[in-house]
C-alpha positions as CSV (number, residue, x, y, z in Angstrom):
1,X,-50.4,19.7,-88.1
2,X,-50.6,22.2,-85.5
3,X,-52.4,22.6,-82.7
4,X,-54.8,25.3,-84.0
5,X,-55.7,23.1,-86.9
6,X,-56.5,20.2,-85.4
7,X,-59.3,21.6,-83.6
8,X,-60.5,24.0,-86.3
9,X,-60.9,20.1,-88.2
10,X,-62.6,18.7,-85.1
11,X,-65.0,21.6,-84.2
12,X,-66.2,21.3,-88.0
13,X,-66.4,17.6,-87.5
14,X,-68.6,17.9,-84.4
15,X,-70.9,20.7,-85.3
16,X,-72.2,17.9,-87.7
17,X,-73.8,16.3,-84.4
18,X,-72.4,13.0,-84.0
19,X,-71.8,11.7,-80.1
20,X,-68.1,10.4,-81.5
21,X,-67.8,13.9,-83.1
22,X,-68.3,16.0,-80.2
23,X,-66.3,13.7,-77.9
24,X,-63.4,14.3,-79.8
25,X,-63.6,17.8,-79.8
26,X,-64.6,18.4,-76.4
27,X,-61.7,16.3,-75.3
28,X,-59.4,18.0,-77.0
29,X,-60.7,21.7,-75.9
30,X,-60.2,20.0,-72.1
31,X,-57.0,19.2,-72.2
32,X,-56.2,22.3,-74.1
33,X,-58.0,24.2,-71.1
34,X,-56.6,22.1,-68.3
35,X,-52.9,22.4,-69.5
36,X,-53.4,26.2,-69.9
37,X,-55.2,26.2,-66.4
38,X,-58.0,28.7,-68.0
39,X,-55.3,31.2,-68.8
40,X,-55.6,32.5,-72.4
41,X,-58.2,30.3,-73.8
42,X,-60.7,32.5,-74.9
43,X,-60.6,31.2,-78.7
44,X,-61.2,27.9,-77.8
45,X,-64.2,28.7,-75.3
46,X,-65.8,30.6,-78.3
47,X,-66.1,27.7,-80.4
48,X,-67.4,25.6,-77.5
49,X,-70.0,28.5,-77.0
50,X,-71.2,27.7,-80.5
51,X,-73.0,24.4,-79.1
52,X,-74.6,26.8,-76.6
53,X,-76.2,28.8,-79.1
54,X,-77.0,25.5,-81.5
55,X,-78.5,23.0,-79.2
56,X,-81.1,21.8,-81.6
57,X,-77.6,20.1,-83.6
58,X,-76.5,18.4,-79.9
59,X,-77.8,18.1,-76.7
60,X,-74.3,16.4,-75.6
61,X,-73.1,19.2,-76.9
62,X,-75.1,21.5,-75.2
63,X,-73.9,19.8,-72.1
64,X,-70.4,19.8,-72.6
65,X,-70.0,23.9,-73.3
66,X,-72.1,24.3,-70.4
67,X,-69.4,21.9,-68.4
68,X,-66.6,24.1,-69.8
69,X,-68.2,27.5,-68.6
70,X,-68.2,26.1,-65.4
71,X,-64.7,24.6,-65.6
72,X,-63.1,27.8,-66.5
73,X,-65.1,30.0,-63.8
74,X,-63.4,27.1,-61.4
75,X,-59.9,28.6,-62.5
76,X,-61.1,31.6,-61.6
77,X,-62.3,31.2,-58.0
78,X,-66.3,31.4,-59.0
79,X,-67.2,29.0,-56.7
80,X,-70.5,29.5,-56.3
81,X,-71.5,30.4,-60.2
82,X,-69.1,27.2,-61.0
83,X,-71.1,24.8,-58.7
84,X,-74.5,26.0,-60.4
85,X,-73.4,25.7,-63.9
86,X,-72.5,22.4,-63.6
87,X,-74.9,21.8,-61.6
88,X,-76.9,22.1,-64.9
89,X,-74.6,20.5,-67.1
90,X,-74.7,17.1,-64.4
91,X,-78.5,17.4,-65.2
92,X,-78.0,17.6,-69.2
93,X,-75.4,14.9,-69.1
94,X,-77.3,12.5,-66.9
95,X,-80.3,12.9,-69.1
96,X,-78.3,11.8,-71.7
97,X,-76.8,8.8,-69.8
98,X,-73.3,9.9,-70.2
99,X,-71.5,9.0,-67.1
100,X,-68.5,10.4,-67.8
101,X,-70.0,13.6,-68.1
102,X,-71.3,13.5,-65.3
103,X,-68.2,12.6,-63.3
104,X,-66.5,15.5,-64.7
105,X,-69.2,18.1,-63.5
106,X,-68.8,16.0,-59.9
107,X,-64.8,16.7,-60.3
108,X,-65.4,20.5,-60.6
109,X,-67.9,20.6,-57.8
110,X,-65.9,18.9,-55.8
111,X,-62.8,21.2,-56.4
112,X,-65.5,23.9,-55.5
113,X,-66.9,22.9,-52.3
114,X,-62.6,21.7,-51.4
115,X,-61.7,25.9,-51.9
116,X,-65.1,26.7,-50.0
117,X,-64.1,24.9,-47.3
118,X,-66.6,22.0,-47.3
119,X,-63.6,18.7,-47.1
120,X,-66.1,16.3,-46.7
121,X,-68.6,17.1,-49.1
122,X,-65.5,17.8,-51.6
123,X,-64.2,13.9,-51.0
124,X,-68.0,12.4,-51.8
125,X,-67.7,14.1,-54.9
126,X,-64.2,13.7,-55.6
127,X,-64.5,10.2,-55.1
128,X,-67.7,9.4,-57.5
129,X,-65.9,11.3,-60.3
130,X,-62.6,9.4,-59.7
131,X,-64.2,6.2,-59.3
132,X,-66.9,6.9,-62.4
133,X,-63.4,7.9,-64.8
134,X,-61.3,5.0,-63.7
135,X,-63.6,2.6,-65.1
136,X,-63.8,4.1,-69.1
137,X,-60.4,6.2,-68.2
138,X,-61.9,7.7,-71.8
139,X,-60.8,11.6,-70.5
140,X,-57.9,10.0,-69.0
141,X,-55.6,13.4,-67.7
142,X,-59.1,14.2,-66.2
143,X,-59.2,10.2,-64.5
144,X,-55.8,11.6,-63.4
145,X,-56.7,15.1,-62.0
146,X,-59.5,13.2,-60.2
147,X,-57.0,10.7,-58.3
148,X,-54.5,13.7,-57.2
149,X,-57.3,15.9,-56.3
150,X,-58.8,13.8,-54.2
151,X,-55.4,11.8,-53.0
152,X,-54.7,15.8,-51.7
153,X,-58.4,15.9,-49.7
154,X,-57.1,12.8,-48.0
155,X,-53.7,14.7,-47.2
156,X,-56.1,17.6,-45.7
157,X,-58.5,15.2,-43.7
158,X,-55.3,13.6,-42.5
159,X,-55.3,9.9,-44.4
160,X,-51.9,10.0,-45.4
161,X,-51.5,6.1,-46.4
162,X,-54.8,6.4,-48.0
163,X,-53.7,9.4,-50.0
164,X,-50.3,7.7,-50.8
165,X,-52.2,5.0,-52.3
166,X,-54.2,6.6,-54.3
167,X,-51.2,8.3,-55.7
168,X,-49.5,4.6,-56.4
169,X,-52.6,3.9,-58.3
170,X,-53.1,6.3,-60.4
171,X,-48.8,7.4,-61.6
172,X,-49.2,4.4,-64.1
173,X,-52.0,6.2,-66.0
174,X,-49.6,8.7,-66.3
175,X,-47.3,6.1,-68.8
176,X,-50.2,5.4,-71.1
177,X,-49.9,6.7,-74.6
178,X,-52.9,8.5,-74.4
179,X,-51.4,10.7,-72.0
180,X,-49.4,13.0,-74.5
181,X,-49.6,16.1,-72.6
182,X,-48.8,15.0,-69.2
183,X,-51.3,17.7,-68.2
184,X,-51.8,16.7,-64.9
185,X,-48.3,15.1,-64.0
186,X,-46.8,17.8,-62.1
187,X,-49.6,18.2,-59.5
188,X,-49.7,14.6,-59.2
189,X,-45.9,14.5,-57.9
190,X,-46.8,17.8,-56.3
191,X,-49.5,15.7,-54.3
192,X,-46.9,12.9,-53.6
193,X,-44.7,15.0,-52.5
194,X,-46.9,16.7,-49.9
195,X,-47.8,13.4,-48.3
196,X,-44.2,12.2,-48.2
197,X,-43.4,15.2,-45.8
198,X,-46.7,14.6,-44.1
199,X,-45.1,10.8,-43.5
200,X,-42.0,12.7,-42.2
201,X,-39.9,11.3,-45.4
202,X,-38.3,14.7,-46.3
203,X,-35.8,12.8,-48.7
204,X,-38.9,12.0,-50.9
205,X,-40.8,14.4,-50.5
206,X,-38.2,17.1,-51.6
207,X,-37.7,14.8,-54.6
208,X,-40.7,14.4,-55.4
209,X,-41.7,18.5,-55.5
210,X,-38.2,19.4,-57.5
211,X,-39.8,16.7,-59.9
212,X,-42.9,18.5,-60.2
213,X,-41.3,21.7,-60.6
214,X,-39.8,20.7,-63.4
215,X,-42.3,19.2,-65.2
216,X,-45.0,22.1,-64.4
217,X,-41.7,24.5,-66.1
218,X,-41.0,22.3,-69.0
219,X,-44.6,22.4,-69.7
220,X,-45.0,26.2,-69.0
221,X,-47.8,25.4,-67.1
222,X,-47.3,28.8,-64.5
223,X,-50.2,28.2,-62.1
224,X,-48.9,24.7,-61.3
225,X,-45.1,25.8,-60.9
226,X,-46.6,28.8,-58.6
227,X,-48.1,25.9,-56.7
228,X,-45.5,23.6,-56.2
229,X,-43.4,26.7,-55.3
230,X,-45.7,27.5,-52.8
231,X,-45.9,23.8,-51.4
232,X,-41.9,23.6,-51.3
233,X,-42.0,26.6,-49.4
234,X,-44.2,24.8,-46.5
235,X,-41.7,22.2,-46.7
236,X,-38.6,23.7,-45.9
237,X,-40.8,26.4,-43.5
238,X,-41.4,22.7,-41.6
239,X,-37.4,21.8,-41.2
240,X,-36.9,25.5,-40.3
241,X,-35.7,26.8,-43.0
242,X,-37.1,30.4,-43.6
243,X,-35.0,32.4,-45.9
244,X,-35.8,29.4,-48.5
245,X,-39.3,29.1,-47.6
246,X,-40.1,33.0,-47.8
247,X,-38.3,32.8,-51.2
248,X,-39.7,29.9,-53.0
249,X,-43.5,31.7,-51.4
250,X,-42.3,35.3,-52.6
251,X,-41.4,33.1,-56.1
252,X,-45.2,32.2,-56.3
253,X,-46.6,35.1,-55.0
254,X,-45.3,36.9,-58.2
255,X,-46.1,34.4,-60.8
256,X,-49.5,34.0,-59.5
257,X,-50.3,38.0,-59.7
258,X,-48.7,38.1,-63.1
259,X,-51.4,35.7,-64.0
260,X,-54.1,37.6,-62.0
261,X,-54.4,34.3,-59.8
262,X,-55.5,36.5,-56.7
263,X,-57.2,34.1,-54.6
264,X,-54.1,31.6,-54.7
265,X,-52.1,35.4,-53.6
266,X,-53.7,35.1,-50.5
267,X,-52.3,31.9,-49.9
268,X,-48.8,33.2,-50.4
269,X,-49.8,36.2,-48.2
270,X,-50.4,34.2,-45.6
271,X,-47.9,31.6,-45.4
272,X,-45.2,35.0,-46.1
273,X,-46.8,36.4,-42.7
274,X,-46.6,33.4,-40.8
275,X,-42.5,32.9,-41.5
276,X,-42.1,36.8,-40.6
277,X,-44.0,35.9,-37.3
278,X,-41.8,33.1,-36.9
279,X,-38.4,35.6,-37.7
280,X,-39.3,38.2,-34.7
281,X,-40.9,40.6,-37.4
282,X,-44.8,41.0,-36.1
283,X,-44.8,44.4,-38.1
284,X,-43.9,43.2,-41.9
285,X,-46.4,40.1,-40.9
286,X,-49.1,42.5,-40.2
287,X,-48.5,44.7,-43.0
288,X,-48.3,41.2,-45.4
289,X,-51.3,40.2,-43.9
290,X,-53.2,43.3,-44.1
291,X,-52.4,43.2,-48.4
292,X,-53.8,39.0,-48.0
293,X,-57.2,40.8,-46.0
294,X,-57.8,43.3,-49.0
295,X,-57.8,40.8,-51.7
296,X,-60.1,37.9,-49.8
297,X,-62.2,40.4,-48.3
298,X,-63.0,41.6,-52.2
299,X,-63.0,38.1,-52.9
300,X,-65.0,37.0,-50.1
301,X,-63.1,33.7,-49.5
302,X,-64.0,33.4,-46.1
303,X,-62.2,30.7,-45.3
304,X,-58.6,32.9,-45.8
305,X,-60.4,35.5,-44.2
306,X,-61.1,33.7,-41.0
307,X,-57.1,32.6,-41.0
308,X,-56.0,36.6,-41.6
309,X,-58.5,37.8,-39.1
310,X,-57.2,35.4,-36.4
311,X,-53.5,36.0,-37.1
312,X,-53.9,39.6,-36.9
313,X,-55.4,39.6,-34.0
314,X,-52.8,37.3,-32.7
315,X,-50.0,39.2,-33.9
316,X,-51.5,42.8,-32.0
317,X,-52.3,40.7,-29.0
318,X,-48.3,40.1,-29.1
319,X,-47.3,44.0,-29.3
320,X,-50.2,44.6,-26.4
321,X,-52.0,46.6,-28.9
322,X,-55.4,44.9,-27.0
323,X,-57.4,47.3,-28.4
324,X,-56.9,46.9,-32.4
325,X,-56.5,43.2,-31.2
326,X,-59.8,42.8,-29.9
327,X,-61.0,44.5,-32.7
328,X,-59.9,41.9,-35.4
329,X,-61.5,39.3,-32.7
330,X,-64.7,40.5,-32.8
331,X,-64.5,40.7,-36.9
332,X,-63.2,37.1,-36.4
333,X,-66.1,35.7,-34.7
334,X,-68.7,37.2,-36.6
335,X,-67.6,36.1,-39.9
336,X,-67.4,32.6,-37.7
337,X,-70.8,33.0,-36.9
338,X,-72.0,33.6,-40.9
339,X,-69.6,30.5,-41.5
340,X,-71.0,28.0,-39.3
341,X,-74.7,29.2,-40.9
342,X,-73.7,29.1,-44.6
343,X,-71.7,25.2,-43.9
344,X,-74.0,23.8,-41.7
345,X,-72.5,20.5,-42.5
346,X,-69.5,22.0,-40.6
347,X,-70.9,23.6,-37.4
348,X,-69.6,22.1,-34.4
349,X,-66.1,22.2,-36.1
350,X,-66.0,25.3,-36.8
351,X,-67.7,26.5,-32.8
352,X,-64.7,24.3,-32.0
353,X,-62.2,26.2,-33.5
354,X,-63.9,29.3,-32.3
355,X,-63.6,28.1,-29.1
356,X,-60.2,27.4,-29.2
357,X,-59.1,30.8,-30.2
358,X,-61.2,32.5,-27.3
359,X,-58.9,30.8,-24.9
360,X,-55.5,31.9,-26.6
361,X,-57.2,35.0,-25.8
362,X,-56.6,37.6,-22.6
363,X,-58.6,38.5,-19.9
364,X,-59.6,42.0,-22.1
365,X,-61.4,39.8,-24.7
366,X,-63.2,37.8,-22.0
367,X,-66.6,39.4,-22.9
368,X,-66.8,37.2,-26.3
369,X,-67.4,34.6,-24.3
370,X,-71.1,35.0,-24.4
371,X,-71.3,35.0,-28.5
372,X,-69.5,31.4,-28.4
373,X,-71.6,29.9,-25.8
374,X,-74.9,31.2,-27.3
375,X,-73.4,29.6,-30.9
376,X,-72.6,26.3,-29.5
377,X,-76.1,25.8,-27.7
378,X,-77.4,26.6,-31.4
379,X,-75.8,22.9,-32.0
380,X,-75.9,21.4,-29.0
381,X,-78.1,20.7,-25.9
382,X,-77.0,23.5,-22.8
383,X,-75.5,20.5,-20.4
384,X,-74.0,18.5,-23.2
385,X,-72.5,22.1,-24.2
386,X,-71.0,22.4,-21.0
387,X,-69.7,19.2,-20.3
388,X,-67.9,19.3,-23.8
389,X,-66.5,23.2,-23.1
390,X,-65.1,21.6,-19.8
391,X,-63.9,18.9,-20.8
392,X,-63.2,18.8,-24.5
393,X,-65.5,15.7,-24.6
394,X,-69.0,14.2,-23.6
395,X,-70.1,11.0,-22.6
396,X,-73.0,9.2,-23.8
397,X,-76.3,8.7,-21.6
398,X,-79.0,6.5,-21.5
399,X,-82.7,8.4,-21.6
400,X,-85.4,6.0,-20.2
401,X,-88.2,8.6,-21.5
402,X,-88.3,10.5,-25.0
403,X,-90.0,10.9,-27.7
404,X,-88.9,10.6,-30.9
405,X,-89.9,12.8,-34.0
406,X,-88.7,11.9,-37.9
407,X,-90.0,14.3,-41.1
408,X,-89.7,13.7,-44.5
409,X,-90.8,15.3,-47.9
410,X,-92.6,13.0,-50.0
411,X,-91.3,12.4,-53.8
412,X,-88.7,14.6,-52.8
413,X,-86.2,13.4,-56.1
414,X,-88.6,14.1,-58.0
415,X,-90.2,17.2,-56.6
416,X,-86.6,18.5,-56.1
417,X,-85.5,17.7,-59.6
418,X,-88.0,20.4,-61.0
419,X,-85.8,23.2,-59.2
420,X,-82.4,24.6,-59.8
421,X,-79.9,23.8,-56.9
422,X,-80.3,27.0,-55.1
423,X,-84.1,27.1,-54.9
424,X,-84.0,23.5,-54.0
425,X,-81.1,24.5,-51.2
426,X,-83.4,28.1,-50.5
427,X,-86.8,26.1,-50.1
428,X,-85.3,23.8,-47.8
429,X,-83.9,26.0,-45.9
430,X,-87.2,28.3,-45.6
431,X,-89.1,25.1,-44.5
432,X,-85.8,23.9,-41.8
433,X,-85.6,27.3,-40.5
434,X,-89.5,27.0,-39.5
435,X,-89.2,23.7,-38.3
436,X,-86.4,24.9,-36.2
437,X,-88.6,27.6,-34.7
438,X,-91.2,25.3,-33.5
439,X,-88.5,22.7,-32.0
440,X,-87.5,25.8,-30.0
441,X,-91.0,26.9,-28.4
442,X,-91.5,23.0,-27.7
443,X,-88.3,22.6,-25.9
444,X,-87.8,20.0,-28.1
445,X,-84.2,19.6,-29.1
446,X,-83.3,19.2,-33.2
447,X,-80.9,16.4,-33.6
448,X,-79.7,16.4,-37.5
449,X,-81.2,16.8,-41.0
450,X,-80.2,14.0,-43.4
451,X,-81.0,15.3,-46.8
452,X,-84.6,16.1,-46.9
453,X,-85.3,14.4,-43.6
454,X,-85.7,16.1,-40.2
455,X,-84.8,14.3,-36.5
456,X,-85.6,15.9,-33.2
457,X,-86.5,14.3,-29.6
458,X,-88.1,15.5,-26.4
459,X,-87.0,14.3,-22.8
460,X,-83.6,15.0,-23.3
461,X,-80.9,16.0,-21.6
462,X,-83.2,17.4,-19.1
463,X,-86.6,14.8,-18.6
464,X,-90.0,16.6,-19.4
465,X,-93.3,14.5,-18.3
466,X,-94.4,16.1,-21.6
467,X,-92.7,14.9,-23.9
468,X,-94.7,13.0,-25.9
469,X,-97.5,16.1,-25.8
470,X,-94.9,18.3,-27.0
471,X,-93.7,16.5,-29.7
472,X,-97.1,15.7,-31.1
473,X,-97.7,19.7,-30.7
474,X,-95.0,20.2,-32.8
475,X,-95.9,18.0,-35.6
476,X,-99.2,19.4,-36.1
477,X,-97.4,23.2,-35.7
478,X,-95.2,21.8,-38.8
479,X,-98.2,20.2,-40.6
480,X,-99.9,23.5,-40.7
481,X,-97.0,25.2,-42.1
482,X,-96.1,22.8,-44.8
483,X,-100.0,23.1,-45.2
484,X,-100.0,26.4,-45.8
485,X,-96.7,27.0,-47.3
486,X,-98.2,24.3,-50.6
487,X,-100.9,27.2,-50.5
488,X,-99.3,29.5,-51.2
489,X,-96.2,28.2,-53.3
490,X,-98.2,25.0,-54.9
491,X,-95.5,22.8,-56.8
492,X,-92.8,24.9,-55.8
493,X,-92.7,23.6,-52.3
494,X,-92.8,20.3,-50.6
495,X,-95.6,18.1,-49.1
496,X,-94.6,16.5,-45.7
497,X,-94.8,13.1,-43.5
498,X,-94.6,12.7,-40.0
499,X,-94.1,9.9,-37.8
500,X,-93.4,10.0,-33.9
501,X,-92.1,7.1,-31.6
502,X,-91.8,7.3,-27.5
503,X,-89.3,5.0,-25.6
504,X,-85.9,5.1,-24.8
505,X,-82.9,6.2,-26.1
506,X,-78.5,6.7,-26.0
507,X,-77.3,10.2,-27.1
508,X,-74.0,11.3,-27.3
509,X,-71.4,13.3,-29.5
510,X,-69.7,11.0,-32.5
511,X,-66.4,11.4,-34.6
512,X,-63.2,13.4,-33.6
513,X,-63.4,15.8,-36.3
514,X,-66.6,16.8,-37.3
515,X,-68.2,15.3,-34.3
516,X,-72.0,15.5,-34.0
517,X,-74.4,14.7,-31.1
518,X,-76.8,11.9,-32.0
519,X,-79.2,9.9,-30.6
520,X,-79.6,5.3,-31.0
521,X,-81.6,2.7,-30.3
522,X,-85.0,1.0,-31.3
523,X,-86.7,3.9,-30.4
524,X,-85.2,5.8,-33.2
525,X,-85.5,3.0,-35.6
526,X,-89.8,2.7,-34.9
527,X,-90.0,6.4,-35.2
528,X,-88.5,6.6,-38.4
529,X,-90.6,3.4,-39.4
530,X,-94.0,5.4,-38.1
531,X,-92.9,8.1,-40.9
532,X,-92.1,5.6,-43.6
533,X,-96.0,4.6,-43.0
534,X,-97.4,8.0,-42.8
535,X,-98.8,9.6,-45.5
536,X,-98.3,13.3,-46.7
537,X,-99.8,15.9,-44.5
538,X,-100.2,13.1,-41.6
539,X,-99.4,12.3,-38.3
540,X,-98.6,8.9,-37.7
541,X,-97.5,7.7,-33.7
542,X,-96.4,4.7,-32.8
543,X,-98.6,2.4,-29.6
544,X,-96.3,3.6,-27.3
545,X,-96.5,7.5,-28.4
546,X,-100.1,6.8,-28.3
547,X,-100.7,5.8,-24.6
548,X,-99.0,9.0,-23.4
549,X,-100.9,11.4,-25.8
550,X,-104.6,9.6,-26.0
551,X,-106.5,11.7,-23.5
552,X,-104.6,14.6,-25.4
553,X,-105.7,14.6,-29.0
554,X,-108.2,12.7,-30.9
555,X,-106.6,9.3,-32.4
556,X,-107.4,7.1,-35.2
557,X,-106.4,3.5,-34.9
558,X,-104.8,2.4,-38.0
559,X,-104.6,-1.3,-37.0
560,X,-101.7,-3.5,-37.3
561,X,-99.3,-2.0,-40.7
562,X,-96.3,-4.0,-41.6
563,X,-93.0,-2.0,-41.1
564,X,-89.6,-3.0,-43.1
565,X,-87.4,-5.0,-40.2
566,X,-90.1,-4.1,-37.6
567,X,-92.6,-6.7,-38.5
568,X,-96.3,-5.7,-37.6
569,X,-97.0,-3.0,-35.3
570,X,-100.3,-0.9,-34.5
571,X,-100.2,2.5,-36.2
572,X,-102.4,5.6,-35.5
573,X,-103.4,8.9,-36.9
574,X,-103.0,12.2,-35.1
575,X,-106.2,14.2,-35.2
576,X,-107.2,17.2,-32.9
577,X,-106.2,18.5,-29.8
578,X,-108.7,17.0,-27.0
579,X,-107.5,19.4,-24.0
580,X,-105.8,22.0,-23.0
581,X,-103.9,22.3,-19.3
């Protein structure tokens, strides 16, 4: 029976609406999809459609076709309409309480937010798909996908025995019956291949990618043999070996626009500019690069974009064309500057690699300086911004006096699940931005947002006698803007708690990486305890916060309220301001 048949026999089966029924089906359109990478399949989307349009017959169903939009728009570089959809279909599926489902829609995400740019949140969903599909291994090529995909985010974030593991753990799936179509075999000795040459074994890894080439050929599986082409083509580029390495990337480069694969082109682009550069040839680099700008700046993969942007100007710097040079600077830094705004997660990374490209620069591109130093004190405190521009690192510090100020949304899951993800992540940002505002006319420096909550202190670096004025300032500035936002929006907004601690403190910058500054210590701990105990649309301060601030504002003792770890500590109210200096 042919291929064709066999799912004309289960679509038929499943529109009768059984769970057992649709699995089968929808398995089979996935590995039909995955092994054709989303090339061709139209016929097969159209009957998943058909649950789309007939959801009273199967909400699992439903789900799944929604899944495979999303899937398919992955293929096809739609990040951002990808993420949404199955966005939704996580939402269907976890209504349902279908797990699996659900790790698949994390999968895709994840593969999302990886080509966005976003590692770490790519590995946290990478890793709850993987983990989720290991335990039924029901999809199994997709238990598979999940292992090498994320065994390759731990090649990028540089955990190469972690990655190699991975990879030894999940080959034997590859042997199990089930796995007929070996749809996922050639990346995963693609991905083993690239972490044997990032252990410096090029026997093995060379193996290893002439395996996978010849599985992804067998299989006629074009976008994976354009891959490994273009991964063996970074290998021999790292032993030195250009002519191979510009063939084996020319190799992919035309597969990949035969297939209309154009943001994967842009890779090839790249990497074909970069071995040019390498051969004496800045001219053909440029002009290679210049073909890589077209297609991501239609595409708006900014990530590519920053790379092109930076080469170029690089590469005109070298022919002491300053002025054309400069000018791809400037276009570098202020796509930075709308990068570090749309990843926030990724700032101070992405400052530091700003910062290290101003200093490969000249003396004629010195007047840039002032656009990177007035991005970095958007993330950090001025002296700490200094002492890390100087230095390339900042020490910790003890503060004796602060105050301490913790926000949170109250029944924010539920609240949040009546949105879809982009209002949630638009009305978050409207009410962060304001918060932000009022931390700046306090002086009052914002240390992080964790989910829905919001940490800031005052008395640091710099000591301010006021700090524990200004902070309470603040929190009634915010309480009236949540107050009036819930006016105006009603359910389509949040309701807010506040709670406020004074003592002291340690602040520093963590991580190597994606290092952030942070602030520890017991004072942190109470605050956050004081907003755990506050109710919405209140202020609640701590004894401490209290004795600074009482002559200040009207205060209403709460008493002695039990805090989690804290035991029983006296609690008060923030009413109005008493005086004005």
């Amino acid at each position: 029976m042919s291929t064709v048949d066999t799912l004309d026999i289960l679509f038929e089966n499943a529109k009768g609406g059984s769970d057992q029924a649709v699995d089968d089906f929808f398995c089979e359109v996935l590995e039909l999809i995955s092994l054709a990478q989303g090339m061709g399949v139209d016929p097969i989307i159209e009957k998943a459609m058909w649950f789309c349009n007939n959801p009273d017959v199967t909400m699992r169903g439903l789900a799944y076709a929604m899944f495979i939009s999303g899937f398919v728009d992955s293929f096809y570089a739609k990040h951002s309409s990808s993420i949404d959809i199955c966005s939704e279909a996580h939402s269907l599926f976890a209504g349902l309480g279908f797990a699996d489902g659900v790790a698949m829609c994390a999968l895709v995400k994840g593969t999302n937010y990886r080509s966005l740019g976003n590692i770490d949140l790519a590995i946290q969903y990478m890793k709850e798909a993987y983990d989720q599909l290991h335990k039924t291994d029901n999809i199994l090529h997709f238990t598979i996908a999940g292992g090498h995909q994320l065994a390759d985010l731990y090649i990028e974030s540089g955990n190469y025995a972690e990655s190699l593991a991975l990879c030894q753990e999940v080959w034997p799936l590859t042997l199990l019956p089930a796995n007929k179509r070996k749809v996922f075999d050639a990346r995963l000795l693609n991905t083993i291949g690239n972490v044997y040459a990032k252990l410096g074994n090029n026997v093995l890894a060379l193996q290893y990618l002439r395996n996978a080439l010849s599985v992804s050929e067998s299989l006629r599986q074009l976008p994976v043999t354009a891959r490994t082409l273009t991964d063996l083509g970074r290998y021999y580029l790292s032993i030195n070996d250009y002519d191979t390495a510009l063939a084996h990337n020319n190799q992919a480069l035309e597969l990949r626009a035969g297939l209309q694969l154009r943001n994967p082109m842009i890779t090839n682009l790249i990497n074909i500019a970069s071995i040019y550069e390498l051969q004496g040839k800045p001219d053909a680099a440029i002009a290679t690069l210049l073909k890589g700008f077209a297609i991501a700046d239609e595409l708006k993969v900014n990530i590519k974009l920053l790379q092109i942007l930076k080469k170029l100007s690089g590469l005109y710097e070298s022919k002491d064309d300053l002025r054309v040079s400069l000018d791809y600077y400037k276009r570098y830094n202020t796509l930075l500057e709308e990068q570090i705004n749309e990843l926030h997660d990724q700032k101070i990374t992405n400052v530091k690699l700003f910062a290290e490209a101003e200093r490969a620069q000249k003396e004629e591109i010195a007047k840039e300086k002032k656009r990177s130093d007035d991005l970095l004190l958007n993330i950090l405190p001025e002296e700490v911004a200094e002492e890390l521009k100087n230095s390339d690192a900042a020490e910790a510090r003890y503060f004796s006096d602060v105050t301490v100020l913790f926000t949170d949304f109250v029944d924010f899951t539920a609240t949040a699940s009546r949105f879809t993800p982009k209002q949630l992540v638009s009305e978050l940002h409207a009410c962060f931005k304001a918060f932000d505002e009022i931390m700046e006319q306090y002086e009052i420096e914002k240390i992080k947002t964790v989910g829905d909550a919001y940490l800031a202190v005052c008395g640091l670096p710099v000591a301010d006698t006021r700090h524990a004025e200004n902070v309470v300032l603040a929190a009634i500035d915010i309480c009236n803007f949540m107050k009036k936002r819930h006016e105006e929006l009603g359910e389509d907004t949040f309701k807010i708690r506040v709670g406020i601690n004074s003592g002291s403190v340690v602040a520093g910058i963590v991580g190597v990486k994606k290092f952030s500054y942070d602030i520890w210590g017991d004072t942190v701990n109470t605050a956050a305890r004081m907003e755990q105990n506050s109710e919405a649309g209140s202020i609640n301060i701590s004894q401490s916060t209290y004795e600074l601030v009482k002559d200040k504002f009207a205060c209403k003792c709460r008493g002695e309220v039990h805090a989690k770890g804290k035991g029983m500590l006296r609690m008060y109210y923030v009413g109005e301001r008493l005086s004005i200096d």
